[in-house]
C-alpha positions as CSV (number, residue, x, y, z in Angstrom):
1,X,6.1,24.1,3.0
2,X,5.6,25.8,6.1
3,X,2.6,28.9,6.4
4,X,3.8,31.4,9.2
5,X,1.2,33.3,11.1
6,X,2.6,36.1,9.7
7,X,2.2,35.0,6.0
8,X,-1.6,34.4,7.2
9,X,-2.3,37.9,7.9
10,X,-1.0,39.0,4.2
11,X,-3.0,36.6,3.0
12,X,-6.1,37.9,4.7
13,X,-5.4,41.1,3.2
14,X,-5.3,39.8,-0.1
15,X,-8.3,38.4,0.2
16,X,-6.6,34.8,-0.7
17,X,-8.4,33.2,2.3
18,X,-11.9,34.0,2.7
19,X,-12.7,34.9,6.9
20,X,-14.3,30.8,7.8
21,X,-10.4,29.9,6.3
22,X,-8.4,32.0,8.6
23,X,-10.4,31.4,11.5
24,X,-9.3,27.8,11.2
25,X,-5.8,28.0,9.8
26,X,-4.5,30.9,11.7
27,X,-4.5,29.4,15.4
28,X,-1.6,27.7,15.3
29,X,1.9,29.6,14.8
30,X,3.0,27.1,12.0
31,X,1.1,25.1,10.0
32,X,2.8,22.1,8.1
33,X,1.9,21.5,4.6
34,X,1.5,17.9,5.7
35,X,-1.2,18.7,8.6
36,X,-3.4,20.3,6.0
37,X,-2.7,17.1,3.3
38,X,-3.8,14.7,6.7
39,X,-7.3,14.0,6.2
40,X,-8.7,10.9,6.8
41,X,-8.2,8.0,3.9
42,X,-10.8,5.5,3.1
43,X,-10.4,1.8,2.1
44,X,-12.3,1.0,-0.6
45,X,-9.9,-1.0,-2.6
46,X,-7.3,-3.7,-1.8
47,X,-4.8,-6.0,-3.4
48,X,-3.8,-8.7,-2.2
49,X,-0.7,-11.3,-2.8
50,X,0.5,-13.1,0.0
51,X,2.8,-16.1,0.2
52,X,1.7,-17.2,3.7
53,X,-2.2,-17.4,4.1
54,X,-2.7,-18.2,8.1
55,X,-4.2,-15.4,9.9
56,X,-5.4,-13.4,6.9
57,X,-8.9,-14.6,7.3
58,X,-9.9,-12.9,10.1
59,X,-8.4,-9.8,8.5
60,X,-10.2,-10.3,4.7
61,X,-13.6,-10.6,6.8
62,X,-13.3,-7.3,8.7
63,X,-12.7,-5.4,5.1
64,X,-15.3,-7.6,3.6
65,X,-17.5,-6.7,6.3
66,X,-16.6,-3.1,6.0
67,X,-17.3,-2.6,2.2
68,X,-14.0,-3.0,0.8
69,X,-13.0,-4.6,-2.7
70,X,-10.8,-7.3,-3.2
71,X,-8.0,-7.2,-6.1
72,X,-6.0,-10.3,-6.0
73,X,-3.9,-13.4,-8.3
74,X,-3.0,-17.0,-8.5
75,X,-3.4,-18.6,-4.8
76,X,-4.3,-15.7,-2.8
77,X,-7.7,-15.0,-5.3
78,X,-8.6,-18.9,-4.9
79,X,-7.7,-18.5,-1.0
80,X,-10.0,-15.2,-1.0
81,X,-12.9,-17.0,-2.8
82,X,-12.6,-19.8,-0.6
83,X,-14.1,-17.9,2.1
84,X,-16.9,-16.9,0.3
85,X,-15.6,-13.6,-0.7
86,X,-16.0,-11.8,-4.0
87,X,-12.1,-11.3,-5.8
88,X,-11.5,-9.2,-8.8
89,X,-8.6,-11.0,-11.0
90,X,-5.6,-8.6,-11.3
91,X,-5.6,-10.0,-15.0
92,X,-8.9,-8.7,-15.3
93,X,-7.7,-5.2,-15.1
94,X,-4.0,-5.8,-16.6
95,X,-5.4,-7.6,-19.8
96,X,-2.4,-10.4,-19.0
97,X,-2.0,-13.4,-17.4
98,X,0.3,-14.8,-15.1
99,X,3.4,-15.7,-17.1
100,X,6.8,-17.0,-17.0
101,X,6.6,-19.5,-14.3
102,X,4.0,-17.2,-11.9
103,X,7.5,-14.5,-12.3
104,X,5.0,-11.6,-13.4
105,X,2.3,-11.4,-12.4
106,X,1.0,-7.9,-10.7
107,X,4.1,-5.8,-12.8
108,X,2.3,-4.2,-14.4
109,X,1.2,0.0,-15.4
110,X,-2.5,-0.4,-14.3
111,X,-1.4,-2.2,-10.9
112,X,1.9,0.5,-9.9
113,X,-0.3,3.3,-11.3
114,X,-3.0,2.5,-9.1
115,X,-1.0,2.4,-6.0
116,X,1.3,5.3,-7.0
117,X,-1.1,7.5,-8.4
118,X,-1.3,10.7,-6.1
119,X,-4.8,11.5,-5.2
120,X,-4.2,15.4,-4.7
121,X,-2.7,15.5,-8.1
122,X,-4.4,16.0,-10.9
123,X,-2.1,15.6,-13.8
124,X,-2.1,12.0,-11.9
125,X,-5.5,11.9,-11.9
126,X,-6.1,12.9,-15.2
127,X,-4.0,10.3,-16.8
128,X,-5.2,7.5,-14.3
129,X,-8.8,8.4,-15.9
130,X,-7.3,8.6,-19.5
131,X,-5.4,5.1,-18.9
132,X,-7.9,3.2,-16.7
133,X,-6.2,3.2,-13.7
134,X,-7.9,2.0,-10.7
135,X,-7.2,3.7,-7.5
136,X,-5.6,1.0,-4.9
137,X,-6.0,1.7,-1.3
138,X,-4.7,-0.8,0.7
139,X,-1.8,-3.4,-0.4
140,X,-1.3,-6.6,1.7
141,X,1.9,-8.6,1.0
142,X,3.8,-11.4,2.3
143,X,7.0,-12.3,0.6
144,X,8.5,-15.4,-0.7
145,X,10.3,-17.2,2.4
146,X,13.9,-16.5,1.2
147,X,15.7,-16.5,4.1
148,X,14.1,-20.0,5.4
149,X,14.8,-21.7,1.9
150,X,18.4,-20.9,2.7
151,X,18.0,-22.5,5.8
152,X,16.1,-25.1,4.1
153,X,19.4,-26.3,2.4
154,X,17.6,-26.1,-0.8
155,X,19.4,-26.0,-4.2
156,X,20.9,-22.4,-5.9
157,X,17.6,-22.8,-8.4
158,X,15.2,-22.9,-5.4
159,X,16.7,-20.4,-3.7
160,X,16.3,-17.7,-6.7
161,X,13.3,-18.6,-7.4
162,X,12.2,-17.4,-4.0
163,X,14.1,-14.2,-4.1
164,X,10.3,-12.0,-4.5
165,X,10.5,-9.3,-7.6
166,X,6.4,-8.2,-7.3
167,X,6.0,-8.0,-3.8
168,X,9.1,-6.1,-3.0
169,X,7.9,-3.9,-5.5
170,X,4.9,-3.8,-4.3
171,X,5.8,-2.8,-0.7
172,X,8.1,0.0,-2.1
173,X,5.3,1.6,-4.0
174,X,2.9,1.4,-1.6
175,X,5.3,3.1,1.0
176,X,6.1,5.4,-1.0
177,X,2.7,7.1,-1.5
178,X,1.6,6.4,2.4
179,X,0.0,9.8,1.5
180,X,-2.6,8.0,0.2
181,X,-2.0,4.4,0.5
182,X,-2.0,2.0,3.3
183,X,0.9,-1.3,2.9
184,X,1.1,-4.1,5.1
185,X,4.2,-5.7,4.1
186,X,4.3,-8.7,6.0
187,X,1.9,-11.0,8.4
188,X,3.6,-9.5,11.6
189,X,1.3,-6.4,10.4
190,X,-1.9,-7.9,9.6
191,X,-3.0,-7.6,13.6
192,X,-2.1,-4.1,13.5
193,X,-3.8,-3.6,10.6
194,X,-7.2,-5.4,12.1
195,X,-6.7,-3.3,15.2
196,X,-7.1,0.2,13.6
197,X,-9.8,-0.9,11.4
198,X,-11.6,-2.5,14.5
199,X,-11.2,1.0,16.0
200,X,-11.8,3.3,12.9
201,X,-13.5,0.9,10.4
202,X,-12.1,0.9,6.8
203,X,-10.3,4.2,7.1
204,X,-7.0,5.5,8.3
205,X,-5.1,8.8,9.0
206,X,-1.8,10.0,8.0
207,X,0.1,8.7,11.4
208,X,-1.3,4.9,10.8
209,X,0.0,5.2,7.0
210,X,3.6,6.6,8.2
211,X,3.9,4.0,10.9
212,X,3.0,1.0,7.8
213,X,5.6,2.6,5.7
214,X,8.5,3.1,8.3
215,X,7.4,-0.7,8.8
216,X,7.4,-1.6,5.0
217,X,10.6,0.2,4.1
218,X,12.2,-2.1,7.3
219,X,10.8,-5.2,5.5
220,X,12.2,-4.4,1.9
221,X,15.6,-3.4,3.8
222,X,16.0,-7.3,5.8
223,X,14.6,-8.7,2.8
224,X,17.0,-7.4,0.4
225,X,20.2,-7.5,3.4
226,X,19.4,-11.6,3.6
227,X,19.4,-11.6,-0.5
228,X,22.8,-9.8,-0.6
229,X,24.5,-12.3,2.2
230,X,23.5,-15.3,0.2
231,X,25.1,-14.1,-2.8
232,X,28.0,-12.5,-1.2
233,X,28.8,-16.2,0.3
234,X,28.8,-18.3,-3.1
């Protein structure tokens, strides 16, 4: 949607904007529906499911330090609380456990919802209240090491078993509402991610969100290239 400067002035005369909103939304000759959506996004909630744990301490104490919840399952939670940190279990707020061999764990309405549920919206809103959906901020993910199993020479079984369904998911859903949400889809990003919140504490804008998604969405794409090789070699 794009707002001319023109289409301000009817406005004005419709009385649709009162005088403070035209003074601020009629200097620029276009305004982009997504400039006005851009406001700032705080952290307050973040899940948590990583394969590889090294470097992510330094990372969990800057958003413990800075308020933020932890939402987390299996070895990551035990990993979180080993430094001391206070974990929600995603079973907790699923009602399920982990099941079929650690294969589902975080599929699940009140986790997706949570991360895809638009804040702006309200029908979203509505039913994230009616369903107890928690709002989830921030999702940090690491996948299963497919591509090094491979490598490994392991056996067909070992190698499916590290082909990741959750996290994948979860790095697609959070990408896709970068509106909102902020995903760090691998450990190459958890630097990046300390930096801004070094700079901006628990909080990001709409650029920092874009840039985690463009990054995400490169992620899922290798991921799922090196998944399709394998299988196109048997």
């Amino acid at each position: 949607m794009i707002i001319s400067f023109l289409e301000m002035k009817i406005f004005r005369k419709k009385q649709l904007l009162n005088p403070r909103d035209f003074l601020i939304f009629a200097v620029p000759k276009y305004i982009m529906y997504e400039e006005i959506m851009a406001a700032t996004k705080k952290i307050k909630t973040a899940l948590v499911s990583v394969f590889h744990k090294d470097g992510l301490d330094e990372l969990l104490a800057k958003l413990n330090a800075e308020g933020v919840k932890f939402l987390s399952t299996g070895g990551t939670q035990k990993f979180i609380e080993s430094l001391g940190y206070d974990c929600q279990t995603v079973e907790s707020v699923t009602t399920y456990p982990s099941i079929l061999g650690g294969r589902v764990k975080t599929l699940h309405p009140k986790v997706f919802g949570g991360i895809l549920g638009r804040r702006e919206n309200e029908g979203d809103q509505q039913q994230m209240r009616e369903y107890e959906i928690p709002e989830i901020d921030l999702v940090i993910v690491d996948l299963y090491p497919f591509e090094q199993t491979v490598a490994s020479g392991a056996g067909e079984a070992d190698i499916i078993e590290k082909i990741d369904i959750g996290g994948i998911s979860l790095i697609r859903a959070g990408a896709k509402n970068f509106n909102d949400v902020v995903i760090v889809p691998s450990k190459a990003e958890y630097s990046v991610l300390l930096d801004i919140l070094n700079r901006k504490g628990a909080q990001t804008d709409i650029e920092d969100r874009r840039m985690f998604a463009e990054r995400a969405f490169g992620v899922s794409s290798h991921y799922d290239t090196a998944i399709h090789n394998w299988f196109a070699k048997k």
